[in-house]
C-alpha positions as CSV (number, residue, x, y, z in Angstrom):
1,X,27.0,9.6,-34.6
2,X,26.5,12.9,-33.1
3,X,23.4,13.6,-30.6
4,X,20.8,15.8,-31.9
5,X,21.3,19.1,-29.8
6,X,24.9,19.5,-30.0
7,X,26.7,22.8,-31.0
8,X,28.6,22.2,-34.2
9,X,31.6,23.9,-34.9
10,X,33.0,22.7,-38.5
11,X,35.3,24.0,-41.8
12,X,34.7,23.2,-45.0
13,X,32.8,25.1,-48.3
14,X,29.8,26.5,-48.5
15,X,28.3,24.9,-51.8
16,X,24.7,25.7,-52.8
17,X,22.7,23.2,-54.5
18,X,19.2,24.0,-55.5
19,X,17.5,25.9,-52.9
20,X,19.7,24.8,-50.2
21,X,22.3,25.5,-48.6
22,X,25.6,22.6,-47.4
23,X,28.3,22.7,-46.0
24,X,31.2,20.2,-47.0
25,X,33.0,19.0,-44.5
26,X,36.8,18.9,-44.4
27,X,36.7,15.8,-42.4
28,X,34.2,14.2,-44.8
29,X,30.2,14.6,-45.4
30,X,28.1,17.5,-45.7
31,X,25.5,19.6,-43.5
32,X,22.1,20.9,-44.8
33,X,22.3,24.1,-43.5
34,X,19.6,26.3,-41.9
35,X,19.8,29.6,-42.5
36,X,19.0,32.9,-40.5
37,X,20.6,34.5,-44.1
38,X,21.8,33.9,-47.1
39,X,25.8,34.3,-47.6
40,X,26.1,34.4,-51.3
41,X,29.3,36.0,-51.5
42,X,30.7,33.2,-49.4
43,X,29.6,30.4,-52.0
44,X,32.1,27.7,-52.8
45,X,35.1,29.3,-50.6
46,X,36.2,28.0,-46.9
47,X,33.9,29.1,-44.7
48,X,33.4,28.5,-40.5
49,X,30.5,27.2,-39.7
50,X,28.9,27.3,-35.7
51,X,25.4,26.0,-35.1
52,X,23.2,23.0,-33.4
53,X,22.6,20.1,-34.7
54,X,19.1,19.7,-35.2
55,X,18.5,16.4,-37.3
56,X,21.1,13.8,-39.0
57,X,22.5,15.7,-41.4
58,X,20.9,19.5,-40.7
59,X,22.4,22.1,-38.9
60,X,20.5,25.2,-37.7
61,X,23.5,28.0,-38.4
62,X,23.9,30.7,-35.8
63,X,27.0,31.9,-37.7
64,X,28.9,31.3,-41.5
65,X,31.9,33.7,-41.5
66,X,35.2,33.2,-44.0
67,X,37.8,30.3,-42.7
């Protein structure tokens, strides 16, 4: 399990379910994602993900760019 507080630095795709925002992980699982904005044209492609962990499974993203 990974401490609440750490900076997360992940690949996967950015899907978009609902309202929200998640990224799946290559390794497995998914993050909620926080969002400062909203990267439609980066929906279901590879995308790099660097934030904080800020609960179980919800990352507050400083940064979603392409992979």
């Amino acid at each position: 399990m990974v401490a609440i507080g750490t900076r997360i630095k992940e690949i996967g795709t950015l899907v978009r379910y609902g309202g929200a925002f998640y990224l799946r992980r290559d390794v497995g699982g998914r993050y909620e994602l926080e969002l400062h904005r909203t990267p439609l044209d980066l929906v279901e492609k590879r995308v790099r993900l660097i934030g904080t962990l800020v609960g179980s499974d919800l990352v507050n993203a400083n940064g979603v760019a392409p992979a």
